[in-house]
N, C-alpha and C positions, 0 to 999 in steps of 0.2 A: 830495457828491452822495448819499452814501448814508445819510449824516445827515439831509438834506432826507429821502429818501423816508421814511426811519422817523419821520421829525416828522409828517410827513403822514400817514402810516398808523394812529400811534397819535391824530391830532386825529380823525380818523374813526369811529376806535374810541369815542372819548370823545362825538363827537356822536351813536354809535347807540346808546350809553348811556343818553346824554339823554334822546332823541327815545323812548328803549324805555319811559321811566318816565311818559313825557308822562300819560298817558289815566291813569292810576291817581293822579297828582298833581294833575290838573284835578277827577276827579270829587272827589277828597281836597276840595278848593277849594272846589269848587262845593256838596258838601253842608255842609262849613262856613256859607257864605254862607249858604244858606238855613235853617241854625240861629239864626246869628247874626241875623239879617231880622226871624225871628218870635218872638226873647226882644226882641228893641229897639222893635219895633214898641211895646210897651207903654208906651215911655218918649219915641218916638222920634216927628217928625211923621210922616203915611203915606204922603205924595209922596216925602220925601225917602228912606226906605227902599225904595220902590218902585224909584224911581232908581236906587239904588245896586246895589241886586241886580240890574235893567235890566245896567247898565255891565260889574258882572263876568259874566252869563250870557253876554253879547258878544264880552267879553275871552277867555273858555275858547273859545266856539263857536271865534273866531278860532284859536287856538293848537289847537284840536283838528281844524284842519283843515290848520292848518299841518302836524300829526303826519303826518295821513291822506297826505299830496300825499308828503311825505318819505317815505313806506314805499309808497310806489308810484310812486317815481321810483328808478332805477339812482344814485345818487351815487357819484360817483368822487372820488379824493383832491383832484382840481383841483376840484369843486365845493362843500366838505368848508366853505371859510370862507363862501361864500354862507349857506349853513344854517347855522351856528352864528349868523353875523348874524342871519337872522330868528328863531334860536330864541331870542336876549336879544332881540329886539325884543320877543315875545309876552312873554317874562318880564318885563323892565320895563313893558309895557301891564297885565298883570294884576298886578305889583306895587302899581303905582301906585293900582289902584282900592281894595286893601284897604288902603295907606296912606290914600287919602282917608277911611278908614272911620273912623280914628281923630278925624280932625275931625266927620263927618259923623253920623255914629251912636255918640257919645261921649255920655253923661248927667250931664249935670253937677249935677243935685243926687241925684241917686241912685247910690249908694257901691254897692250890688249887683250894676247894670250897667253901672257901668265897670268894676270885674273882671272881670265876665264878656268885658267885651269887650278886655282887657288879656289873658284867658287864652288866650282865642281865635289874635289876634296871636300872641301869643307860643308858641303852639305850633305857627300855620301855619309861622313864621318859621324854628322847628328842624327841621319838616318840608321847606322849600325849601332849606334851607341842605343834608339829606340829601339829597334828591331831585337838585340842581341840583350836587353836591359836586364832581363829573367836571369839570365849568368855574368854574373860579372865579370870572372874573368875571357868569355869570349866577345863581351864590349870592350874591355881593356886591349884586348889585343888587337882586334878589330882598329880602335882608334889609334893606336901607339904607331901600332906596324905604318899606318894611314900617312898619320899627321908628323909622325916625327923624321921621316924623310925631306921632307917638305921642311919643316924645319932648320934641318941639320945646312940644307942645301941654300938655304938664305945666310946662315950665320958661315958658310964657307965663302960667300960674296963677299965684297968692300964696297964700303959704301954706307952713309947712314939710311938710305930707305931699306939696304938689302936686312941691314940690322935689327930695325923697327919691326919688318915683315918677319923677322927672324922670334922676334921676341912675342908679337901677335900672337903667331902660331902658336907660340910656347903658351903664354895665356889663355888661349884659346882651347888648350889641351885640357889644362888644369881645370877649368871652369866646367870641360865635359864630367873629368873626372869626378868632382865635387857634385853636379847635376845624377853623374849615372847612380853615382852611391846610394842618393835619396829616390831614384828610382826604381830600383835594384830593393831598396829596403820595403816600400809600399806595395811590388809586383809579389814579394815575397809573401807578406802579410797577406796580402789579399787570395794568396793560395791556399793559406794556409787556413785561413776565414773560411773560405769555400769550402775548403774539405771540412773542415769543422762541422760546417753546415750540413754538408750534402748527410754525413754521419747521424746529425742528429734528427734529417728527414729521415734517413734510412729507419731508426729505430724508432722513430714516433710513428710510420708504416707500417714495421714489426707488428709492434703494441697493437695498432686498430687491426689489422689481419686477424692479430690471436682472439681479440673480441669478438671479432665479426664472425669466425667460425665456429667459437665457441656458441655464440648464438645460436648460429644458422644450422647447428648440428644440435642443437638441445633436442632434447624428446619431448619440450614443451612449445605452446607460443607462448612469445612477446611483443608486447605491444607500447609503446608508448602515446601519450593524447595529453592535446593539449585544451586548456581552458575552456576551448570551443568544440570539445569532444570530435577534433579533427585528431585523424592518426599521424602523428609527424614519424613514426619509426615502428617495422615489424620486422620481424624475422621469415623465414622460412615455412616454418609449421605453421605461423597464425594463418601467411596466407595462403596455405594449403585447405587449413580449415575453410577461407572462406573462397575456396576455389576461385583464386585468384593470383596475378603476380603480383611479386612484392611490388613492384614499378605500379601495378595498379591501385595497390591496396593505400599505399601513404600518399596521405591526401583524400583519403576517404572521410566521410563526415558518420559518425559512427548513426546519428540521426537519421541516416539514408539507409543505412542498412538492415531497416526492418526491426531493428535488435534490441525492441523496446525493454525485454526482460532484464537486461542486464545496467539498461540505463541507472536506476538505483544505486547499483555499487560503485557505477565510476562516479557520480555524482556526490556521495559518501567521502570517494577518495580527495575529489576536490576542495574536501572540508577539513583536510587532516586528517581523516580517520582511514584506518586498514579493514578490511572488509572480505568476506568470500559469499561467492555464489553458485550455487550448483541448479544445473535446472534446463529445459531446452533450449536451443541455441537455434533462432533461424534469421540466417544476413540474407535468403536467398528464399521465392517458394520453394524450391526441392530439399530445404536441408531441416524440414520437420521432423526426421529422425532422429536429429544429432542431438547429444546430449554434453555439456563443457560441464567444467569446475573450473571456477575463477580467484584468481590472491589478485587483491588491487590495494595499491598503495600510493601518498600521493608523492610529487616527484617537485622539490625545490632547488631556487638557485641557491649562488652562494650569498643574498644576502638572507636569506632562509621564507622566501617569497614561494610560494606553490605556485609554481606556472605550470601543472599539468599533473599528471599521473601514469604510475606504471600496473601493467595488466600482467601476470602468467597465465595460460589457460591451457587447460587439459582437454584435449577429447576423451569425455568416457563412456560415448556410446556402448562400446561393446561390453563393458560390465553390466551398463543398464539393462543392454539386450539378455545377458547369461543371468541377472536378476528376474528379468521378466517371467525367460524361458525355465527357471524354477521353478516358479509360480504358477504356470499352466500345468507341469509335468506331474505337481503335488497335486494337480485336479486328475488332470488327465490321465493318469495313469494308474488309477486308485482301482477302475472295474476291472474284470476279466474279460471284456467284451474286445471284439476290435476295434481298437481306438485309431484315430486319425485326426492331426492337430494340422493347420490349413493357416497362412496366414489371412491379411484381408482382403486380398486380391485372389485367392483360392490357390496358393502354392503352397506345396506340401512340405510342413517342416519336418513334423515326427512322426511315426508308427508305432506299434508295440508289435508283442510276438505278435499277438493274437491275429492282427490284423496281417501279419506274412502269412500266417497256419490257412489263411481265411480264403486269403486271393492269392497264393501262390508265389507274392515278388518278396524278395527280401529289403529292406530299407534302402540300399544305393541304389536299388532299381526305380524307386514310386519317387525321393526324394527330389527334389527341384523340379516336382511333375505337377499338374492340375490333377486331378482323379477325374476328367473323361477319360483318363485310358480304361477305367472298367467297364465304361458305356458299351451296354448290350447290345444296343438296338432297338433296345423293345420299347423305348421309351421317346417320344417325339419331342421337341421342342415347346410346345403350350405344358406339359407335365413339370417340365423343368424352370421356367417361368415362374410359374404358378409357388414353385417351392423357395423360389428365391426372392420373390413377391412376400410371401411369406415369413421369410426371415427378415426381413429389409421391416416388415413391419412389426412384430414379437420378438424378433432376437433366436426363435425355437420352430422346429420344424421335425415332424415323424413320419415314417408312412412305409410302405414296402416299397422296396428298390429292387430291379434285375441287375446284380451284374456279370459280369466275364470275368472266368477265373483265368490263370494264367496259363491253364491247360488247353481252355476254348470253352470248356465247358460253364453251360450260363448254371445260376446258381439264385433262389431266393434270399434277401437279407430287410430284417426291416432297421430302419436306417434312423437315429437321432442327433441330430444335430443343432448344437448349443452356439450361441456366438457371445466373443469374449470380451469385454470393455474395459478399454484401460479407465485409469482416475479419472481424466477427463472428460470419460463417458464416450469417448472413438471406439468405436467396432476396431480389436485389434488380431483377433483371430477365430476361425473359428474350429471347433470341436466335433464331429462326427464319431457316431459309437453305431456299432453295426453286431448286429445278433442272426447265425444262420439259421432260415426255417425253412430251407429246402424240403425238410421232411414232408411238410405239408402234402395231400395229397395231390391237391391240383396243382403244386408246382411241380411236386415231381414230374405226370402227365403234361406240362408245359418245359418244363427242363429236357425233357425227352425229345420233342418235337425240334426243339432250338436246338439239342446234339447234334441230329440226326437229318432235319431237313433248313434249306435254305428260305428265311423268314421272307424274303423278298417274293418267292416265286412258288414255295414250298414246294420245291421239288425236292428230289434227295441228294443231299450235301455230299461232298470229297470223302468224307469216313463212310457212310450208308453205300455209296455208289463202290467203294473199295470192297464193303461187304457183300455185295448182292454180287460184284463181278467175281469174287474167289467164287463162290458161290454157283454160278455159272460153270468157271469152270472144270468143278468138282462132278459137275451132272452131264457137260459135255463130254468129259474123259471117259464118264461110266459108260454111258450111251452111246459113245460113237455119231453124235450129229454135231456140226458145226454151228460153233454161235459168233457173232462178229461184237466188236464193240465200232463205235463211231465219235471220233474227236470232232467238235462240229465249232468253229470260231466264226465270228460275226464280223465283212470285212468292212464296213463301213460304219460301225458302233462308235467312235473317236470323232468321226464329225459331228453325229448329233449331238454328242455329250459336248462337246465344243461351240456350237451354234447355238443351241436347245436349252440347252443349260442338262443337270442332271435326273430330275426327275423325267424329262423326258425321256431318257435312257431306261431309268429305271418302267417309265411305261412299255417300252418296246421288250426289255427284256420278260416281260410277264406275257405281254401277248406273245412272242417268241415259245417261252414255254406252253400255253394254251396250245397255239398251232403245232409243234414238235408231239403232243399227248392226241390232237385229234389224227394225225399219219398213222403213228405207231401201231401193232399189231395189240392185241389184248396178251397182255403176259409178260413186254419188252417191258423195258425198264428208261424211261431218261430222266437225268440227272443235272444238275446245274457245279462247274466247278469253282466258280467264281468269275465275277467278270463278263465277257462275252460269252465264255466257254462253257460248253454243254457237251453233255457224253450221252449214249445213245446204246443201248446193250440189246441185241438182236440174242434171241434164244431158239434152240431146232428147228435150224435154216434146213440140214441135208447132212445126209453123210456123205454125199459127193463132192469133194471140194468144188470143182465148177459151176455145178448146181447152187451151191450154198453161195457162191461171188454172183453170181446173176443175181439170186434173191435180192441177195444185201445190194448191190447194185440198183436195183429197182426202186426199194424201200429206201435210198442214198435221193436218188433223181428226185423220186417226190417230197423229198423232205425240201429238196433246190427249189423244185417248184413252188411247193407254199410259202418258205420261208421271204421268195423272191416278189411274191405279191405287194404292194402296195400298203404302208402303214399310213393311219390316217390318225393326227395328236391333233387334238382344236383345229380343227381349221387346217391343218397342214400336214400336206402328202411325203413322206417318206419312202425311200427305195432303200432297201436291204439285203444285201447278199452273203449266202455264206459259200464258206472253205471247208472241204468234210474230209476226214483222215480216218482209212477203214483198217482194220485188224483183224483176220479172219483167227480162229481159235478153235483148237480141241484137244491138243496134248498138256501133260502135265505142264505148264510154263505158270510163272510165277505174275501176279498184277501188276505189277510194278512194271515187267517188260511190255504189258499188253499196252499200257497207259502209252509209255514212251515210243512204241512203235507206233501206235496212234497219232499221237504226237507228231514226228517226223513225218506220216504222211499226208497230214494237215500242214505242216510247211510246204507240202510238195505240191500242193494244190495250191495254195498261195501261187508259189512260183509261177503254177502253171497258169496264173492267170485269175485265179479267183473264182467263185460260183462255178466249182467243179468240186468231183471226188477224183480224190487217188488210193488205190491200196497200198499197202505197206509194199515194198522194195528190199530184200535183203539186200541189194544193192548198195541201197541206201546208208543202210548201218554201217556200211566199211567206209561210205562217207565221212558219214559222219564219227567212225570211230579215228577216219585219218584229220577231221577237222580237230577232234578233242585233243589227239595229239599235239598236234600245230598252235592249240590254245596253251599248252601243257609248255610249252617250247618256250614262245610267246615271253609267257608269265618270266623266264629268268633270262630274256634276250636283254633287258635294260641290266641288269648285277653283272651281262657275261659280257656286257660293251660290246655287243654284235650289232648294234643299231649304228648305222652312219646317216649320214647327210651327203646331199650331193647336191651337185648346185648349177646351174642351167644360166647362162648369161641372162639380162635383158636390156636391151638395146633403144635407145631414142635417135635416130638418123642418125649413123653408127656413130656414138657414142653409145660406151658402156655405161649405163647406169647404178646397175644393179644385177640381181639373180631372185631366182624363185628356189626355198629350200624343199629338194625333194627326200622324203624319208626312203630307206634300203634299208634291208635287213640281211646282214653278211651270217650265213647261217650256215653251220660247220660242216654239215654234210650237204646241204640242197645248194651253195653256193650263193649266191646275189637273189632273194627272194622283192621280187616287185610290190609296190603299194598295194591291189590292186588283189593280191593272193591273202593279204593279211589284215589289210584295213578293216574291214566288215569283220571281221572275226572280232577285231579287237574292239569296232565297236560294240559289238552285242555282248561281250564278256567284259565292257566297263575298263579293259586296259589301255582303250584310248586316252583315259586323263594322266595315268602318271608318264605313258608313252609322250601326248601333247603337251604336261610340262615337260616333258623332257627336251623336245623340239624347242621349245621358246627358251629354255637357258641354253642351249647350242647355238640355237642364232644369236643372241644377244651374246653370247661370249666370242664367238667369230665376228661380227662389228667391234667388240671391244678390240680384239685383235689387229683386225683391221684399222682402227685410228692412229697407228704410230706410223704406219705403210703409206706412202706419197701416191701410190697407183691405185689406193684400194679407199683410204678416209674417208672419201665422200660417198661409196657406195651405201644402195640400200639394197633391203635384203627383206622378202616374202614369204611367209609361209602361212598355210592351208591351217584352218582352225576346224574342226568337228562340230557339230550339231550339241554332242553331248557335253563336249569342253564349254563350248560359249554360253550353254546354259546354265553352269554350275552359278551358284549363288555369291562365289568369289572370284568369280573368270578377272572382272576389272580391278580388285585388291593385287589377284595375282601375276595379273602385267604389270602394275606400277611397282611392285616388291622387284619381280625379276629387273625391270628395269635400272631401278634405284638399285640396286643387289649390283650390277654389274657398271651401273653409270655413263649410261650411252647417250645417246641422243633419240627420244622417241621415236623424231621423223623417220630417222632411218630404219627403221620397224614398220612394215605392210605387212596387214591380216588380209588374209585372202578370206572372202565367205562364198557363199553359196546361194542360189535364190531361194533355195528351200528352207535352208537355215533362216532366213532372215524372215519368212511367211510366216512359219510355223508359230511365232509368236512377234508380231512386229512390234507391239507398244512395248515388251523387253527387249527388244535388237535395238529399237532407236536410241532406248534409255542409256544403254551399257556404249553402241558407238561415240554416244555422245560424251560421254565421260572420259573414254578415253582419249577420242576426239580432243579434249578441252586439252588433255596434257600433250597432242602431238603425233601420236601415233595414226596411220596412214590406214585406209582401208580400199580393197579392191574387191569389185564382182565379180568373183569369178564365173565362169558357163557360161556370161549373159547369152540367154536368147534362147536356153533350153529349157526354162524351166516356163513360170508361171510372171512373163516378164509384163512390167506395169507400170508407166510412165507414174501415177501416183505415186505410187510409195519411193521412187527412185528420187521424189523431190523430198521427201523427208529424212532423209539418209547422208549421213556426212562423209559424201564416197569421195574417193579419191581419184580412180580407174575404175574402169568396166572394160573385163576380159573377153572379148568377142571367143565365142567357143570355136576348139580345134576344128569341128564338124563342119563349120559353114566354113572357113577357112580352107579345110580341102577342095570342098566343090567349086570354089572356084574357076572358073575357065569351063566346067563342065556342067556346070546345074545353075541358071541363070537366076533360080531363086535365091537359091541364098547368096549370089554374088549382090542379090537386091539386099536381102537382111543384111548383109555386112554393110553395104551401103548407109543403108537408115539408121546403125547401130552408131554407127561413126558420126553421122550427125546430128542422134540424140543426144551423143558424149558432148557434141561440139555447145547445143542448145544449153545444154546444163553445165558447162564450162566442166566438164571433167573430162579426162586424158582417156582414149582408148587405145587398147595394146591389141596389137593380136597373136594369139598364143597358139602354136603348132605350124608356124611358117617352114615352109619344107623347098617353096623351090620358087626362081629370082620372078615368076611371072607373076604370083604370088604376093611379091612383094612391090612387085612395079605396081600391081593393083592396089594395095591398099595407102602408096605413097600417091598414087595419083588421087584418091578420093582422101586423101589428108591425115592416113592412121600414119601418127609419127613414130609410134612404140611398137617394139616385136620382140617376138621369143620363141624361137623353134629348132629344129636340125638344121636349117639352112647356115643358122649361125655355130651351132655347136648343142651338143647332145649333152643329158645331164653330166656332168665331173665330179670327183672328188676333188678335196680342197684343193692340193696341192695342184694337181693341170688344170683346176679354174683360177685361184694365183696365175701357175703360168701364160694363161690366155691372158689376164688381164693386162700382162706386159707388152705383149705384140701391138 
């Protein structure tokens, strides 16, 4: 059986041999023939040479398509005699025609060419005899059919030359014969060698593969080193261990890699001897944790010469670590106190009950946390110092601590904390044990005050101020007189803390509080909520509700007034305005509503401009209960696919470029809900992020779609990022994902920003443009010119375009100012080599203007109003 398979394997060999030489032995033939054709032609009649070159052009065409079909068919060794068959078939058909040549185009009185055409023959004949040599029998036929026309065709002469030439040929046959035999036997051999060959690469490839993965899939390393503790061979895992590629690792000088602990053992190995070592492993400074187990053995040739040695190694850190952390737990967890085990960096590894009972969190909650999260407040920075100062010099540190329970409420604990040394004498955790003495008296009396009032300002805190307003209005119901409360926000508190830093904040807000206690009546109540926010509790204003709005109205102005006064911090004057939201009150109604209608008309007085009051609006409530809704809607408008895109051409001297993607919300009962109705909601309700990833894997899947399309591949595509989006701390992880996710071409992705987006924090706007900058992605200004625009920072900025705003673009023709800002807009763009568009072009004068001052980009109604995909497709065709 396996004699058959090699017979068949090497006949196939021998037919791709054939079949390889085919087209260089035809055209070989073929331009023969047509030499042959037109020296005979001279001698020869011209039908009959016609003909004959007719027959063999024929004969090749056929045999050359015979090649063609065989080298675009699979042949298998069971099909292997088929084709051999057809390819002596082609060989005896084209045989045959240049054996007829001999009769047919033979010159019988001219001695010139019939040599010529005896030379011819006879060299085609040593030509096939090489060519066809792999098969014998299609050399055999090849020459016979050839030569023995030729032959036959001398010995049917008279004559002793015709005889001579007769017998030549004949000798001439033979000697092939005898030639092809021993050619024929070595073409054989040497196939047969080959495969032999290729076989025994095959499975000495096998073999190393099954090693190599064996290795490289072990759950240990290995290593091999030679004499000069250079690494000549590692696997996988070692150089994992020494976070490295293998490509890096061999060729490593084990000398270089810090790894003096181990040097002993390999050293050992190269003496003969086998060896282990357990202990820390560092090729690197960050791998001071790691911990290996080593087998080293030494590694000889075959004349049993040690050229080197072999390494296994284990990492077994993490035993060491569940060793360690035994060790601490039999300390640690021996009192009844609340315990808390810290590594040396102050991360929290363990808890006990005691310490959940204690502070409220349960272990997944404090775990991979630092313990500021129980920081009171009450404790400043020099306290804390001072303790860690301490430790850093004793190892041991006690004392009373405030902390925050999880409830809010602060709590007395005195607090001992041990720190833990490994062998080596390293600081390797440390220990905290915490005993409650809230009971104390004066804590109590200080724990009350922390409940209850705001430490910053000591005014009365969110629970005190919820108590005193029930409270209210439990006496107003009795009574019959009207009390008001006052929601009071601070509109400018954001830039000082921003400029100022924060304690300047925290100065304003105390004076804040002082001036809000000097207004108030003796008996009113104010409050601090947190933050800017203060609440303000008017008590027996009037049983007349009119009477009772003017009061509070009054007591409202002057609160505006003082607060409006001038703040002075070091040196520097401050202006401060508030926003007051009033709630008159006397029926049974619960605090929770009085808050929130407070609430609401301190938004209202924003609106209205700021450093005003407004009263509550039942108006307002059905606003805002039709906004809640519309948030309510919102939330399942991305699960319900009601969100589309629409898409607005944008044009460079008509040429389509691209589109700007507008978001729509196709909404089941309201119809087609504009940006514009929905945007701001969703900012302030946080659905703008998964809403604007949702935007950015739409667009990037419509470009992907777009690259197989001949009208559409090169477009690019824009869209509008959020304030809140670009700020997230993965905005640039999560373009290059979406990007990479769908495999587009950055360029063709434009963020449109804003100028306020990019103010509001510019050393992170520069950062994050620039990053994605680096991979391609395209950035444009949008609004330029309404906001807070600044030739500075527009040079730091890796802008693309600057959107000249709708605004000035309508006035055009009719407000000569802005037809100037569009002017200078366009060649600020020009100045800074960036492209200006102008966006909201409506009508051709419009546009004559901004081609004659040089804006080459547009986007508006003139050209086409936003689309869905499919009539933006079809525009793109026209």
């Amino acid at each position: 059986m396996n004699n058959f398979k090699k017979n068949n394997s090497a006949e196939s060999a021998r037919l791709q041999q054939l079949y390889s030489v085919s087209y260089a032995s035809l055209m070989s033939s073929t331009l023969l023939g047509v030499i042959l054709a037109y020296i005979q032609h001279e001698v020869i009649d011209a039908a009959i040479v016609i003909t004959w070159l007719t027959l063999l052009l024929v004969s090749s065409l056929f045999r050359a398509a015979l090649a063609y079909n065989y080298q675009q068919t699979n042949v298998d060794d069971d099909a292997s005699k088929l084709w051999l068959f057809r390819f002596r078939l082609g060989v005896l058909v084209g045989s045959l025609v240049w054996g007829s040549a001999s009769i047919l185009m033979f010159a019988k009185d001219d001695l010139s060419h019939q040599l010529f055409l005896i030379f011819i023959i006879a060299g085609l004949s040593v030509g096939g005899v090489v060519s066809y040599a792999a098969d014998m029998r299609s050399a055999l036929i090849f020459s016979s059919a050839t030569l023995t026309p030729l032959a036959l065709h001398f010995f049917m002469q008279t004559g002793n030359l015709a005889m001579a030439m007769g017998a030549a040929v004949t000798l001439y046959f033979g000697f092939i014969i005898i030639s092809l035999r021993h050619i024929n036997l070595t073409i054989t051999d040497n196939i047969v060698l080959r495969q032999e060959a290729i076989k025994r690469e095959d499975s000495v490839r096998i073999k190393e593969e099954r090693y190599r993965l064996l290795l490289n899939h072990s759950p240990v390393g290995i290593f091999h080193f030679d004499t000069h503790y250079s690494i000549t061979y590692c696997n996988e895992h070692f150089s994992d261990i020494l976070k490295k590629s293998v490509a890096e690792t061999i060729g490593l000088n084990i000398n270089d890699l810090q790894a003096n602990a181990i040097l002993p053992t390999l050293t050992y190995a190269l003496k003969g001897k086998t060896l282990q070592f357990e202990g820390q492993f560092c090729a690197n400074a960050s791998d001071s944790n790691i911990w290996i187990d080593m087998s080293c053995a030494p590694s000889r040739n075959a004349d049993g010469k040690i050229v080197g040695g072999v390494a296994i190694v284990r990492d077994i850190t993490d035993r060491k670590q569940a060793e360690e952390m035994l060790r601490i737990s039999a300390i640690a967890f021996e009192s009844q106190s609340g315990m808390i085990v810290t590594s040396a960096d102050s991360v929290i590894l363990r808890v006990n009950q005691a310490f959940t009972k204690m502070s409220g969190y349960s272990a997944l909650e404090v775990i991979g946390k630092t313990p500021n999260f129980l920081n009171s407040g009450r404790h400043n920075k020099s306290f804390f110092k001072a303790m860690w100062q301490t430790l850093k010099d004793t190892g041991y540190w006690q004392g009373e601590i405030w902390n925050q329970h999880k409830n809010g409420m602060v709590t007395a604990e005195w607090l001992t904390i041990s720190a833990v040394k490994a062998p080596d004498g390293r600081i390797s955790h440390y220990i905290g044990t915490y005993s409650d003495i809230t009971q104390n008296k004066d804590a109590v009396a200080e724990i009350h005050r922390l409940a209850y009032y705001d430490p910053l300002t000591n005014l009365p805190n969110r629970r005190l101020l919820q108590d005193r307003l029930g409270q209210e209005l439990a006496a107003a119901n009795r009574s019959g007189m009207f009390g008001a409360i006052m929601f009071l926000d601070l509109d400018n508190f954001k830039t000082l803390n921003d400029t100022r830093g924060h304690s300047a904040g925290d100065q304003l807000l105390v004076e804040v509080a002082r001036r809000l206690r000097s207004v108030v009546r003796e008996g009113d109540v104010v409050g601090r909520l947190g933050g800017d926010e203060f609440v303000v509790i008017l008590e027996n204003l009037s049983s007349d509700a009119k009477m009772a709005a003017l009061l509070t109205k009054q007591i409202g102005e002057k609160i505006l007034v003082t607060l409006a006064k001038p703040y002075i911090f070091e040196n520097y004057e401050f202006h401060c305005t508030t926003s007051i939201g009033i709630r008159l009150f006397r029926e049974n109604e619960t605090v929770e509503e009085l808050l929130k209608h407070a609430d609401l008309a301190m938004y209202q007085a924003k609106t209205a401009g700021r450093n005003t009051l407004r009263f509550f609006d039942p108006d307002m409530q059905a606003v805002v209960t039709h906004r809640a809704n519309l948030e309510k809607e919102l939330r399942s408008a991305l699960e319900l696919d009601q969100l589309k895109l629409y898409f607005q051409p944008q044009l460079c001297q008509d040429r389509k470029v691209g589109a700007e993607a507008l978001l729509r919300w196709q909404h089941p009962e309201r119809g087609l809900v504009m940006p514009l109705d929905f945007i701001e909601l969703a900012e302030k309700s946080h659905l703008i992020l998964p809403i604007g990833e949702w935007v950015l894997k739409m667009a990037c899947a419509q470009l992907k779609a777009w690259e197989n399309q001949n009208d559409t591949h090169n477009l690019q595509l824009a869209i509008n990022v959020s304030a809140r989006q670009f700020r997230q701390p993965n905005f640039v992880m999560q373009i290059q994902d979406i990007l990479s996710h769908y495999a587009i071409k950055p360029e063709r992705l434009k963020l449109e920003l804003t100028e306020n987006l990019i103010l509001d924090n510019i050393y992170d706007t520069v950062e994050k443009m620039h990053l994605l900058r680096e991979i391609g992605v395209q950035f444009s200004l949008d609004d330029f010119g309404t906001g807070y625009s600044s030739f500075a920072y527009l040079t730091q900025l890796p802008l693309d375009q600057l959107k000249i705003d709708r605004s000035f673009i309508h006035n055009i023709g009719c407000k000569p100012t802005d037809a100037v800002i569009v002017e200078t807009i366009i060649g600020m763009a020009h100045s800074l080599k960036i492209e200006a568009m102008a966006e909201g072009v409506e009508t051709p004068e419009q546009l004559a203007f901004l081609e004659y001052h040089g804006c080459a980009a547009y986007q508006g109604f003139l050209f086409s109003q936003p689309l869905p995909i499919q009539e933006f497709e079809q525009l793109m065709l026209t």
